[in-house]
C-alpha beads as a LAMMPS data file, in Angstrom:
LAMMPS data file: protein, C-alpha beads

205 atoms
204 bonds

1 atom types
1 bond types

-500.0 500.0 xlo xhi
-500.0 500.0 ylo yhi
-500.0 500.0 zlo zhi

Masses

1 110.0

Atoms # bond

1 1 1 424.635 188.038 -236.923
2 1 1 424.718 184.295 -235.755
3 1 1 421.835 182.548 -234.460
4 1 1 422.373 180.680 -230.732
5 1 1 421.102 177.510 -231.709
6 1 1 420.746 176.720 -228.208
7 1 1 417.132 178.755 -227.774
8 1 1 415.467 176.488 -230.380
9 1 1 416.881 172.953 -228.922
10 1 1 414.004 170.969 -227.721
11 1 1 415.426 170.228 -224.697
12 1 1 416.148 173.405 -223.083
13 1 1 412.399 174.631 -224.359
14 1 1 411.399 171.072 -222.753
15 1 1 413.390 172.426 -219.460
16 1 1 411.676 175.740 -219.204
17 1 1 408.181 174.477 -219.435
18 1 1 409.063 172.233 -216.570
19 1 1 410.475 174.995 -214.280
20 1 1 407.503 177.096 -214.728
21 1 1 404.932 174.876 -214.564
22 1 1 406.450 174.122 -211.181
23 1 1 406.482 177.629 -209.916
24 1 1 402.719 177.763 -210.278
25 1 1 401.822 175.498 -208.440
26 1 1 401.577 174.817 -204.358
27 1 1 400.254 172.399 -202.166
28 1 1 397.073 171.687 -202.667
29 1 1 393.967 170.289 -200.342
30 1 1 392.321 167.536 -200.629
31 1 1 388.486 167.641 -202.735
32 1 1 386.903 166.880 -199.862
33 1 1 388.810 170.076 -197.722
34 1 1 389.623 168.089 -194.919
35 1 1 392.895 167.189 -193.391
36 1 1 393.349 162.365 -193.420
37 1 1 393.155 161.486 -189.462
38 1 1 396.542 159.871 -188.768
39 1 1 395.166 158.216 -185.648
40 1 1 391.725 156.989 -186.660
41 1 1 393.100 155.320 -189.842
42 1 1 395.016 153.148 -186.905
43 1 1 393.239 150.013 -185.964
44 1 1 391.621 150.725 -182.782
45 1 1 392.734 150.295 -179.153
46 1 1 389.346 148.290 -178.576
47 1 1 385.807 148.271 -180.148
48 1 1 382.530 147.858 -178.399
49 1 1 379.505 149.020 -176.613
50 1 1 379.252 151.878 -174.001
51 1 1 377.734 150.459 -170.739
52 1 1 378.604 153.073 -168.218
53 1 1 379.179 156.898 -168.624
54 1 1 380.354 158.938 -165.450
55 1 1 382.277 162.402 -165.097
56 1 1 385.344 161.743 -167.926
57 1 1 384.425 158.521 -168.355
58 1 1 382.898 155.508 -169.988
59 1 1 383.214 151.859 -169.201
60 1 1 383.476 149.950 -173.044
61 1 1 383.223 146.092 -173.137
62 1 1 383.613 143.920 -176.507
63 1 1 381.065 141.638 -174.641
64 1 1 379.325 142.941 -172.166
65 1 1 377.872 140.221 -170.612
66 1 1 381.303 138.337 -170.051
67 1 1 382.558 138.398 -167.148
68 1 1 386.040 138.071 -167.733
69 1 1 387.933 137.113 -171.047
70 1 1 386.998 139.532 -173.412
71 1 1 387.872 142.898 -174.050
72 1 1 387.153 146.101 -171.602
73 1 1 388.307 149.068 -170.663
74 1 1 387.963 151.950 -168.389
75 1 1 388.558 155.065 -170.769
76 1 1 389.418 158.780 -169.162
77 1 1 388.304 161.377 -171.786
78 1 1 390.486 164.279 -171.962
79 1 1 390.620 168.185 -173.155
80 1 1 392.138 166.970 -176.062
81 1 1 390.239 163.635 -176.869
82 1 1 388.622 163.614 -180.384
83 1 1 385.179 162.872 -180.597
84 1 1 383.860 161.663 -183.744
85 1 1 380.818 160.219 -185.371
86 1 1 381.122 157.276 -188.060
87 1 1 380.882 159.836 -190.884
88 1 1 383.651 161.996 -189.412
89 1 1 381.814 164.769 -188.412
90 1 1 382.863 166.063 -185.008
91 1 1 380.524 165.561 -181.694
92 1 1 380.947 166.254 -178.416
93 1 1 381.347 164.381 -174.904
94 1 1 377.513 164.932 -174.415
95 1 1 377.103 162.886 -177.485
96 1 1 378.547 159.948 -176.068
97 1 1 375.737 157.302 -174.373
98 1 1 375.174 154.357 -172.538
99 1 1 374.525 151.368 -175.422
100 1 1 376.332 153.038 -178.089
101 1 1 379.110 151.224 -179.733
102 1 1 382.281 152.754 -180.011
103 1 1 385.680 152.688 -181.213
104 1 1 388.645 153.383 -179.001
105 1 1 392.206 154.866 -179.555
106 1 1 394.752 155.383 -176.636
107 1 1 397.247 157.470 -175.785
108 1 1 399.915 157.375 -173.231
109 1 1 400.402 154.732 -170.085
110 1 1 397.712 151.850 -170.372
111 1 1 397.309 150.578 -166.777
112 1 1 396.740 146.182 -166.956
113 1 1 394.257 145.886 -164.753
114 1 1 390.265 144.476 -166.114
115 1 1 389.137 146.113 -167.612
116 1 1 392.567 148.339 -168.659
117 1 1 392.619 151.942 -167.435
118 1 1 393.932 154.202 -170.324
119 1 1 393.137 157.482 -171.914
120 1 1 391.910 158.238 -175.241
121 1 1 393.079 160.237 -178.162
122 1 1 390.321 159.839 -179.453
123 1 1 386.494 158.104 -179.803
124 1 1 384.313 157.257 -183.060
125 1 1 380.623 156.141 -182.687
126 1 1 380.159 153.670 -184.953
127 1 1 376.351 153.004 -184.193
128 1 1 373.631 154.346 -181.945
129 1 1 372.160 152.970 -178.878
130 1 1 368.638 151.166 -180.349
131 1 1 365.963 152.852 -177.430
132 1 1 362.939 151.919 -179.733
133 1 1 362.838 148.149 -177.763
134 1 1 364.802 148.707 -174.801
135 1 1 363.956 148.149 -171.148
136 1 1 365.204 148.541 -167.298
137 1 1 364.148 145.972 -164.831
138 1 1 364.787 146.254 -161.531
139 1 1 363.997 142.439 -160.148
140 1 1 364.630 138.973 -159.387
141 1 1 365.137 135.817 -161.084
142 1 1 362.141 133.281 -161.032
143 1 1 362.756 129.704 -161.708
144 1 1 359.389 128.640 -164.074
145 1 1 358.787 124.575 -163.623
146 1 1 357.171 124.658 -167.662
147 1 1 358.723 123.225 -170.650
148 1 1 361.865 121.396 -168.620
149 1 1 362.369 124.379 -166.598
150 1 1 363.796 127.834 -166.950
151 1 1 364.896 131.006 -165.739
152 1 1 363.407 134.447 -165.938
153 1 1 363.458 137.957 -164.611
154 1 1 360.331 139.229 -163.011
155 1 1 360.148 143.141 -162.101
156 1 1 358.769 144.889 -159.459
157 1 1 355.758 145.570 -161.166
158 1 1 355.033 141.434 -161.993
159 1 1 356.261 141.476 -165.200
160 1 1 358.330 138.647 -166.390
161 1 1 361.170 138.836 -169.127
162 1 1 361.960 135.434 -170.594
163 1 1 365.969 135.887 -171.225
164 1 1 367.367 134.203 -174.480
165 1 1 370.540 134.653 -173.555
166 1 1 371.103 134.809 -169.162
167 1 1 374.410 134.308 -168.535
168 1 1 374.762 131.055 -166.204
169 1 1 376.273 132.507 -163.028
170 1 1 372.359 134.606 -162.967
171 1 1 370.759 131.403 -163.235
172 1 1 369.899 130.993 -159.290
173 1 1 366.027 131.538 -158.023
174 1 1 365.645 134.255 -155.990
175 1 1 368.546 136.434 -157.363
176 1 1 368.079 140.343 -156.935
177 1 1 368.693 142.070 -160.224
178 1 1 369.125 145.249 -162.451
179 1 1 369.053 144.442 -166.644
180 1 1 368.949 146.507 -169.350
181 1 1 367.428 144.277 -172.374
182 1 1 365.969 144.648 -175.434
183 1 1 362.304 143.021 -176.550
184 1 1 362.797 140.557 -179.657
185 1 1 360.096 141.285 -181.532
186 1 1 361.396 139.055 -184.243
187 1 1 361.736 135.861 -182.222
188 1 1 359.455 133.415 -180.482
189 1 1 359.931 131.212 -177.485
190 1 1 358.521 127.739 -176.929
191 1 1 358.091 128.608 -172.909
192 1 1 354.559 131.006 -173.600
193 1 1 355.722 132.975 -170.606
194 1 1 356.424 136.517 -170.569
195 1 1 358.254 138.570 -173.324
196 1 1 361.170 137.078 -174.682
197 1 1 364.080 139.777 -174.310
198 1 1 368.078 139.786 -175.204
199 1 1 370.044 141.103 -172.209
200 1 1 371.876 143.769 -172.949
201 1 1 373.685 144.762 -169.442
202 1 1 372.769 142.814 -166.114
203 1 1 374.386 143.430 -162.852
204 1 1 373.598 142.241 -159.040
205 1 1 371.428 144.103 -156.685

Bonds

1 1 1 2
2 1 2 3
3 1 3 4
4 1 4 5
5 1 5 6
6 1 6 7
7 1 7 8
8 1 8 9
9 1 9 10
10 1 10 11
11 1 11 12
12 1 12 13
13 1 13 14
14 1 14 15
15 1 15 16
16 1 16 17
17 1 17 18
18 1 18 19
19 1 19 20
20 1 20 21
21 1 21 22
22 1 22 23
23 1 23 24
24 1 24 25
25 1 25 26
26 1 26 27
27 1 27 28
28 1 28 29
29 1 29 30
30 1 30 31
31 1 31 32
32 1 32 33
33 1 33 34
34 1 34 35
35 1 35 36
36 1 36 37
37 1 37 38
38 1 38 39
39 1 39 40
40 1 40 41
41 1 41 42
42 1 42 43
43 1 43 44
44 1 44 45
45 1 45 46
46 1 46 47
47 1 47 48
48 1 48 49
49 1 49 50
50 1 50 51
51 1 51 52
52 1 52 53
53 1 53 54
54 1 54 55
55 1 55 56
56 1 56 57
57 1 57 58
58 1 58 59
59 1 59 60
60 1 60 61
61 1 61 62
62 1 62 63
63 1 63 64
64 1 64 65
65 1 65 66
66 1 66 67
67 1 67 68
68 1 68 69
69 1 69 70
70 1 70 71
71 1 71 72
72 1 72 73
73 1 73 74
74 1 74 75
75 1 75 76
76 1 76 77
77 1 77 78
78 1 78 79
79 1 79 80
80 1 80 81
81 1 81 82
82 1 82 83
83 1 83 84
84 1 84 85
85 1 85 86
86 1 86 87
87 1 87 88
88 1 88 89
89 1 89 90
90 1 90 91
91 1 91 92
92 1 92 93
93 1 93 94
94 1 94 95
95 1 95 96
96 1 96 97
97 1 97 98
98 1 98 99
99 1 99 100
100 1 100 101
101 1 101 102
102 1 102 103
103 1 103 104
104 1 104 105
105 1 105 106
106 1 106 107
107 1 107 108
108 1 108 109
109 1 109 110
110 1 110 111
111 1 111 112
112 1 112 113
113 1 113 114
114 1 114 115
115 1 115 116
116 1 116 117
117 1 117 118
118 1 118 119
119 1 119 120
120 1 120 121
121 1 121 122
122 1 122 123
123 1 123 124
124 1 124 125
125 1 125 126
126 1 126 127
127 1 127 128
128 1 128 129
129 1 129 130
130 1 130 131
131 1 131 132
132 1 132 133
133 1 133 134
134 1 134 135
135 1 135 136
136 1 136 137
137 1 137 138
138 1 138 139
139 1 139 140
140 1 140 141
141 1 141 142
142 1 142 143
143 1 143 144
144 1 144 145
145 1 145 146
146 1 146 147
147 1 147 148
148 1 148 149
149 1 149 150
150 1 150 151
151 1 151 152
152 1 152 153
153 1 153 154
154 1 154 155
155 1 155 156
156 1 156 157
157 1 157 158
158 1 158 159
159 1 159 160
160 1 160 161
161 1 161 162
162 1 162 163
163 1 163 164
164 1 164 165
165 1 165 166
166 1 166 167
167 1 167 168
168 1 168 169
169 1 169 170
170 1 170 171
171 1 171 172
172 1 172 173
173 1 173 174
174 1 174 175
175 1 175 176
176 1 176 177
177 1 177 178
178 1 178 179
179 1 179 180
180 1 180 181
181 1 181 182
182 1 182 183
183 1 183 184
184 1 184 185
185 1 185 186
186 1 186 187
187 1 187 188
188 1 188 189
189 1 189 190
190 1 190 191
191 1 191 192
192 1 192 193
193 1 193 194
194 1 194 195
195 1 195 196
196 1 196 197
197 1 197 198
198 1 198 199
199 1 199 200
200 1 200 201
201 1 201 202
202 1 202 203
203 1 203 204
204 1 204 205
């Protein structure tokens, strides 16, 4: 009987290790189980802080104390917007606050108005709104004659907030207004006059 030489050449014996190593195996996950985000590996439509929240909506500005010139937008959230937190865990509309910062992905028709009108595909929050240090004040601005001269916001209740950072078209005595700020702790002023606060939203009365 003759021997077919061709079972014992290294090359087919090569071959059929190959083919059924291949049919054993399928796709297969990732460690972590979960499926890459194709949008949220995108650079974002915009990034920045949440300063209003209404029915399927939030107002997001870069810099919310600029009037015009940087970044906002009016965002419509959808049935089908993702909401995520920064460790990719899922959350939910209700999760979404006033102060927060956020990141921003669009989908469809972006209207060019300011801020843009556009809705999302989907929303990350990269960082809690800090409430530890954060105050409302509903009142005007006070001109104070010390130290040069400056202005302040004094509530309702007589309280005055010494602003490090009031944006100059506040900066008229008498003004009616609404702030959100936040106490500095961590910083001192050279006025001695009420608390020294970073504004975090203001608006006219």
């Amino acid at each position: 009987m003759q021997r077919d030489s061709r079972l014992g050449h290294p090359s087919l014996a090569a071959f059929l290790l190959l083919v059924l190593g291949c049919a054993g195996s399928g796709p297969r996950s990732s460690s972590s189980g979960r499926t890459p985000d194709a949008v949220t590996n995108e650079a974002p439509s915009i990034q920045g802080r949440v300063t209003e929240k209404s029915s399927g909506r939030i107002l997001i500005e870069e810099e919310p104390l600029d009037s015009s010139g940087s970044a906002k937008a009016s965002v419509r959230l959808t049935r089908s917007t993702r909401i995520l937190r920064s460790s990719g865990e899922p959350a939910t509309i209700d999760d979404l606050q006033t102060g927060q910062r956020v990141s921003a992905w669009f989908e469809g028709p972006v209207a060019q108005s300011y801020p843009v009108q556009a809705s999302a595909s989907a929303i990350r929050i990269e960082a809690e709104a800090d409430r530890s240090n954060a105050v409302e004040i509903d009142g005007i601005i006070r001109f104070h004659q010390l130290e040069g001269g400056f202005f302040a916001i004094q509530s309702r209740e007589g309280e005055t907030y010494n602003a490090i950072n009031l944006p100059e078209e506040f900066r008229q005595d008498g003004l009616p207004v609404w702030a959100k700020v936040r106490i500095r702790h961590d910083m001192m002023g050279i006025h001695q006059t009420g608390q020294l606060v970073e504004i975090v939203q203001i608006k006219r009365r």
